[in-house]
Structures are given as C-alpha cells and as structure tokens.
N, C-alpha and C positions, 0 to 999 in steps of 0.2 A: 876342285872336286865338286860333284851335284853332292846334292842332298842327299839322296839314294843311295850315294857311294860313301859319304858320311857315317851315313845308319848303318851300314853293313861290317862298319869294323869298330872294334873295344879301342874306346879312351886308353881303357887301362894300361896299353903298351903305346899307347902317343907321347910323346916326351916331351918334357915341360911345356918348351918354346911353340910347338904347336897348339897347345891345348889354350897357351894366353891369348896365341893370336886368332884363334877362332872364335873366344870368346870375346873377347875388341870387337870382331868381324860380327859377331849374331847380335851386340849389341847396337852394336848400330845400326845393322841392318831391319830388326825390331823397329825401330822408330821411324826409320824408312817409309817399313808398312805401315805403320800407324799415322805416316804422313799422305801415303796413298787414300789409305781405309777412310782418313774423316774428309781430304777432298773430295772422294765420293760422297761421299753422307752430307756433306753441306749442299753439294748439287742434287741432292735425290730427291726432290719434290714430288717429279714423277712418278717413282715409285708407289709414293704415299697418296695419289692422285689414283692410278691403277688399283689400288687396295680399299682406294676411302679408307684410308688411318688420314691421322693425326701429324705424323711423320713417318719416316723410315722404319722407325722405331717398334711399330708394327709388325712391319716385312719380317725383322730381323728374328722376332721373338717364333709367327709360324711357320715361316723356312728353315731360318739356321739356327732356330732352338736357342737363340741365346734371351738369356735372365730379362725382364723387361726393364729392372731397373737398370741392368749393366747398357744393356741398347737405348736407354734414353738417356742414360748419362752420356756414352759415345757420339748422341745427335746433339747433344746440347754441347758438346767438348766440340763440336766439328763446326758448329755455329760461329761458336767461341774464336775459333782459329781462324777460321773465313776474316775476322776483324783486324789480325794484327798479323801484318807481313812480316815479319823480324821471327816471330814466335814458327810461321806457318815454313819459313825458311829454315829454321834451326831444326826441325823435324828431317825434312826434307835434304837435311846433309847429313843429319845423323847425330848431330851434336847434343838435339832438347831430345829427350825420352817424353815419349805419353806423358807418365806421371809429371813429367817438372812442366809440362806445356801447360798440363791441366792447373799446377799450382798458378805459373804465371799468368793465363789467363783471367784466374780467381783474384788474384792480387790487380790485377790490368784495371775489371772491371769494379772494382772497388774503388778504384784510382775516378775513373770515368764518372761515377755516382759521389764522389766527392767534389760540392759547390765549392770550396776552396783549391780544387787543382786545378788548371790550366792543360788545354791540348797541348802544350809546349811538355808541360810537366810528364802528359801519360810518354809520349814518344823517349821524351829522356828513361822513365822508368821502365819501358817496354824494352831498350837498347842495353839498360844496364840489368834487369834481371838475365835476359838471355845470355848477355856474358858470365853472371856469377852461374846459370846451370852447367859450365862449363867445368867445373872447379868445384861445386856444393851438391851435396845429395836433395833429394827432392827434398826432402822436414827440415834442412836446412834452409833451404830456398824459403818456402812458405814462413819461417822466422823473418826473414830480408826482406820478403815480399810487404811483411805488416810494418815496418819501417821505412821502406824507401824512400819513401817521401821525404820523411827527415834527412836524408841522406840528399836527395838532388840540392833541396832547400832548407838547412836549421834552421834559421833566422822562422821561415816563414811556417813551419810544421811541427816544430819541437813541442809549442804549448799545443798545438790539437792530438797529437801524441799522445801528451800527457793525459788532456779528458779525456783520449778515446781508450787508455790502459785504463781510469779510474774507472770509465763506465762496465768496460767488461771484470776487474772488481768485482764493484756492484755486484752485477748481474752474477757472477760464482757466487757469492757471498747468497745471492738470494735462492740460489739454484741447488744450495750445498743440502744434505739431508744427511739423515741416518736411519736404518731400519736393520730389526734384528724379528727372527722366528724361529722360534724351538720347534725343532724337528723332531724331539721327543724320544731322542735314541743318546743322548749326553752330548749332542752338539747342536748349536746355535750358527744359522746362515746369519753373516753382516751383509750388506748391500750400504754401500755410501757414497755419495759423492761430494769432495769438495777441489777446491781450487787448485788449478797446473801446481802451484808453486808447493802448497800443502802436499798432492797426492807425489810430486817430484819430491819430497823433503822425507817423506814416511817410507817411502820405494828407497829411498838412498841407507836408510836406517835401519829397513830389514835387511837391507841385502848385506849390511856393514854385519850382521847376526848369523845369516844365514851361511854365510862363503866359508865360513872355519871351520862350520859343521860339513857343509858339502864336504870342503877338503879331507877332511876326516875320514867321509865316509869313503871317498874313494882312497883313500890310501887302506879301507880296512877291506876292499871290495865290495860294499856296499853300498846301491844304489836307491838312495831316496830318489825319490819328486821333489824336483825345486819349488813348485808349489807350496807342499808342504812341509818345507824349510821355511817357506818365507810365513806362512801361517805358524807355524810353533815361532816365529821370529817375532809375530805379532803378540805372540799371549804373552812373550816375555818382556814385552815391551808393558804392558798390562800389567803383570805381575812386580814387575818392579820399580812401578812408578812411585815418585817419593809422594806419598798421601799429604805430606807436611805443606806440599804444593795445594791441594785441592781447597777449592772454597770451606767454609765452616757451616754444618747443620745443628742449629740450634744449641751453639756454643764448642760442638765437637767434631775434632775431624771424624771425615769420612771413614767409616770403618766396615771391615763383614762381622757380621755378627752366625754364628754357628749353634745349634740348640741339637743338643745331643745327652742322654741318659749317661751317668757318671761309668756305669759298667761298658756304656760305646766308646767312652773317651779312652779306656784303659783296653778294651779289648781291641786285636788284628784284623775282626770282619766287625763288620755295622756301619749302620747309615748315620748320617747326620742331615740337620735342615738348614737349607743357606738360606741365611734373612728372614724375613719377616711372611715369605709368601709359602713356606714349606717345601718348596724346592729340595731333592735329596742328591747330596754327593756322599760318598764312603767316607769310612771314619777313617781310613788312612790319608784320604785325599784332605780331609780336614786337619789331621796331624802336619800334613806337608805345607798346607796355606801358613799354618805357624808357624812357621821358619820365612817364609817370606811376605806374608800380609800384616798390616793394622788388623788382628783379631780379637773377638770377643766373645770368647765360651762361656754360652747361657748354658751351666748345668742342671738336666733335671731329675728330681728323683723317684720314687716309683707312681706315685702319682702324681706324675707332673711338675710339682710344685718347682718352683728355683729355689736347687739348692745354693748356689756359688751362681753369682752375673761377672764373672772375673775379668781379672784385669785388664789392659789390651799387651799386648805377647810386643815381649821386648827385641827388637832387630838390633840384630848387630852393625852395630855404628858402623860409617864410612871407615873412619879410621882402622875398626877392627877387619873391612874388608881388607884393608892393603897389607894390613899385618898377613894375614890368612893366604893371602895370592904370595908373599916374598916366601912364606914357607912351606905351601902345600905346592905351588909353580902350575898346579892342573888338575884335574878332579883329580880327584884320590879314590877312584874306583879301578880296581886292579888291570881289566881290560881297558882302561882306557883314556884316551892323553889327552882331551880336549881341553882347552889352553883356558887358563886362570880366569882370562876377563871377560869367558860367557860360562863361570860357573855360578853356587849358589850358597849360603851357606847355612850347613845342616846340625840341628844340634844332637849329637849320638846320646844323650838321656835327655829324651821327648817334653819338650819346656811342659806340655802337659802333665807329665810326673814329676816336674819341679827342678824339670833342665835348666843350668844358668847359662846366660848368654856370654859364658864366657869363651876366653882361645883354647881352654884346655877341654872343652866339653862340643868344639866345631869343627868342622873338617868342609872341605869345599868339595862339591858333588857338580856335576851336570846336572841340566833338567833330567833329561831322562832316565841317568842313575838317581836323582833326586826323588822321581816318582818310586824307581825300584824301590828304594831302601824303605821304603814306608807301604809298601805291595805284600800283602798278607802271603803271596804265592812265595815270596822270594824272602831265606834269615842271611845273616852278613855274619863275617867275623872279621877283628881287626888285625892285619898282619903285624910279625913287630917291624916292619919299616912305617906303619903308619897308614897302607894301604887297606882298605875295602874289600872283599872277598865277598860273592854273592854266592849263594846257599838255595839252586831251586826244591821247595819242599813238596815233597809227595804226594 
C-alpha cells in the first residue's frame, strides 16, 4: 500500500500482526532516508557554492526551514559517513538508524585521533560496532563505543582505559557544583551538577521513594507529577538523613536551630526563625521538624531575651523505628495505607509540651499526613483501633 492509502485508514482496527510489521517496515525504511539524505549532503558542495554558505547547511536552514544547528549537525553526520563504508552500508540496508550511525561515527573518530590505535584497529572497531547496532539501542552503543578498544586489544588498551575513565573523573569532580535561589514564595530552585555515577545513584534513590507513593496514588485515583514525587522524594532524603554522619562544627553536630516566642511554640498559628539569618517557617512546620530533625529551640520571651536554649529533640532510635513499623504496618492516618518504610514518626503530645520519645506517645504518619497533623487548618482524633481521623476546621 502508498502512503496515501496508509493515511486514510485508523490503526485502530489494524490487527496486531500488521501494525508490527509496518513498523519493522518505517523503521527501516527511516534510515534508508537518512541514508539517501546524507549522501546527498556529503556531495553538495555545489549547493553551498551557488549560495556562498559555508556548507549545505545554509541551504537547508532558508529553504527547508530546518534549525541551523539540526542542519549542520546532519552535514557534519553526512561528512562523518562519507568516511566509513561499513557504517554508510549499514544505513543503506536499514540495519544502522541515524542515531546509532551518528554514535558510531563519534566513537570511529575518536578511535582515528587516538596515537595509540592502529588503522588495523579503526577497521576491526568500525566492523564490530556496526554489528552490536544490530542488537543494542543507540546509549547502549555509545557505552561500547567508549570501550572498544579494550575489547579488539586488553592487553594493549585496558591501562589507557583506565587513565582515560580517571581523567573524565577528574574532570566531573571538577565540573560538579551546587547552587540554590529563594524564590521568595517558601520554595528554593537547586541547580546541580555532579558525576554519571552520583547523579545515576541519587535518580535510583528517589525513584526507590517515589514509586509506592505513585502506586498509591493511582490505586486512590489520584494523579501526581512524577516530578514532584521525585522532589518530595528528595526532601526526604534531606530530612532524614542521620546528622550523626555529618562532619562536626565546633565540637557539635550539625543541627537547626529555631527561635521562636514561648506563646508561638505553644500556640497553632505563628512563625518561627530558621537559623541564624531569620528566615520564617510556621510554628507548625517547626513543631513537625521536631519529630524528625537534630533541633534546638532558642526560646524567647517578651523582650527577646532567651528564655530556655533547649535541649536538642530526642529521635526516636532505629530500633524504636522497627518496633513502630511491626505494629502500626502503615501510616496510621485513617484514609490512608502508604506502607511502613516511607513513613515518619510523630509524637501525639508535641515533645515541645514535654512529649517523650516514647512507643506509647508515637504513631507513624506519612510525610504528607505528617505535615497534616501539625496544620492549624486540620484537628485529629484518635480512633479506638489506633487510627488518625482528621478534623478540617472551620
């Protein structure tokens, strides 16, 4: 069938077996074009001649409107292929896609600019990436691509391997940053960058956070942004980190410190100051850090003075976690089951009023009932099965 004749009828009543093999069939025939398209492009001097450009690259951007970066990547990809017959072949049957040509070119020419390979070497590596595109997705490819080498030769590439992983090391290590800006609305932009293996290891951590939450919410019909799974996945990552880890400042662990009037600490609405620079969170959100931060409430009294620099707020041990998950099984907030090992534990008389950190005065919450239960909007009562009941007030 044409194309024409394609376009004019719904997928949706094509049955299975058609549908695989048409897409077989436009896959390959996609790189086909794209085999066509950069033979063109590597012969089109004239073009570039007729225009006074540079290259084709020109042409492409005031006739057929395409992106100037996308058209001079395509002339530099079509250059690229001119060079290796293996690669310009594999197009041309259908086998290399664009994307995997373009990876293997990029690995080729790396290969080529290496004083330690051999023309023997590019031709083995040229022969053997085009078979694994057979079989690997392109980001697969370009992982094989950075080893190949080792791969024709150990003997002779395993140690330049190894400087060439230390140097790109390095160079993350030197490249890594951090930067934060108050937006000045209660949330704070990160921007960071560090190393494959870091940003792979942090991305493995939220998502190990964020997937019980998703599942949750789609079993309750409710659809978050997995963004912003994976961002509350970060803060909890933040919020429960063991302080006992952190370096020491002038003999003491790292801690928040909170300076709040004795009538804020006790009362449902009021502000508090986080740290030293007077930064305001609510006096709830400061009640809630005390169940899961190293905290230190500077109290003050009517003029300022400190009354109480108190103690830092006692967390309930490891141990008291596991106690707490074998008996509560899930938050213990009445709507809702999200499972033992992303909850939190809350002490129901406020350690600020002189809650102990004991099993008979904690019950394990979600973050988000966690914020509830300490939200001046929302009171609780406690069922006799031991469950949470929330209470929106008026």
């Amino acid at each position: 069938s044409s194309v024409q004749d394609l376009l004019a009828t719904d997928p949706a009543y094509w049955r299975t077996g058609q549908k695989k093999d048409l897409l077989e069939r436009l896959e390959k025939l996609q790189a086909q074009q794209a085999a066509l398209k950069l033979r063109v492009l590597a012969s089109a001097g004239d073009i570039a001649e007729e225009t006074g450009a540079k290259d084709a690259s020109g042409w492409l951007r005031t006739e057929l409107l395409v992106d100037k970066a996308v058209a001079r990547s395509q002339v530099k990809l079509a250059a690229g292929i001119a060079k290796y017959d293996l690669v310009a072949d594999g197009l041309a049957e259908g086998v290399v896609s664009q994307d995997k040509a373009r990876v293997i070119t990029k690995a080729l020419d790396a290969i080529e600019a290496d004083p330690a390979a051999s023309g023997e070497d590019l031709v083995l590596a040229e022969k053997l990436l085009v078979d694994y595109a057979t079989r690997l997705t392109a980001n697969e490819l370009k992982i094989v691509g950075r080893r190949i080498l080792v791969e024709i030769d150990p003997e002779r590439f395993e140690q330049a391997e190894a400087k060439a992983l230390q140097r790109e090391e390095e160079r993350a290590q030197r490249r890594t940053f951090f930067q934060s800006r108050d937006n000045g609305d209660g949330t704070i932009d990160i921007h960071a960058r560090v190393s494959r293996a870091i940003g792979v290891r942090l991305r493995t951590i939220l998502d190990s956070l964020a997937q019980p939450r998703k599942l949750s919410a789609e079993d309750k019909g409710v659809k978050a942004p997995y963004d912003r799974l994976l961002g509350q996945a970060f803060a909890r990552v933040v919020e429960t980190y063991d302080v006992d880890q952190l370096p020491r400042h002038g003999g003491y662990g790292t801690t928040v410190f909170i300076t709040m009037t004795l009538d804020q600490l006790r009362a449902d609405l009021g502000t508090a100051a986080l740290g030293f620079d007077g930064e305001q969170i609510t006096a709830a959100e400061a009640r809630r850090m005390a169940c899961n931060a190293d905290l230190v409430p500077v109290v003050l009294g009517t003029d300022s003075e400190i009354l109480d620099f108190g103690r830092t707020a006692r967390l309930a041990h490891p141990i008291q976690h596991r106690a707490l998950r074998l008996r509560d099984k899930c938050c213990q907030a009445e709507d809702c089951d999200a499972p033992a090992a992303w909850t939190e534990a809350h002490h129901l008389k406020p350690w600020s009023e002189g809650g102990r950190t004991d099993l008979v005065n904690m019950v394990l919450l979600c973050s988000r009932d966690h914020r509830r239960i300490h939200d001046p909007n929302y009171g609780y009562e406690r069922l006799p099965d031991g469950r949470i009941r929330f209470i929106r007030r008026t």
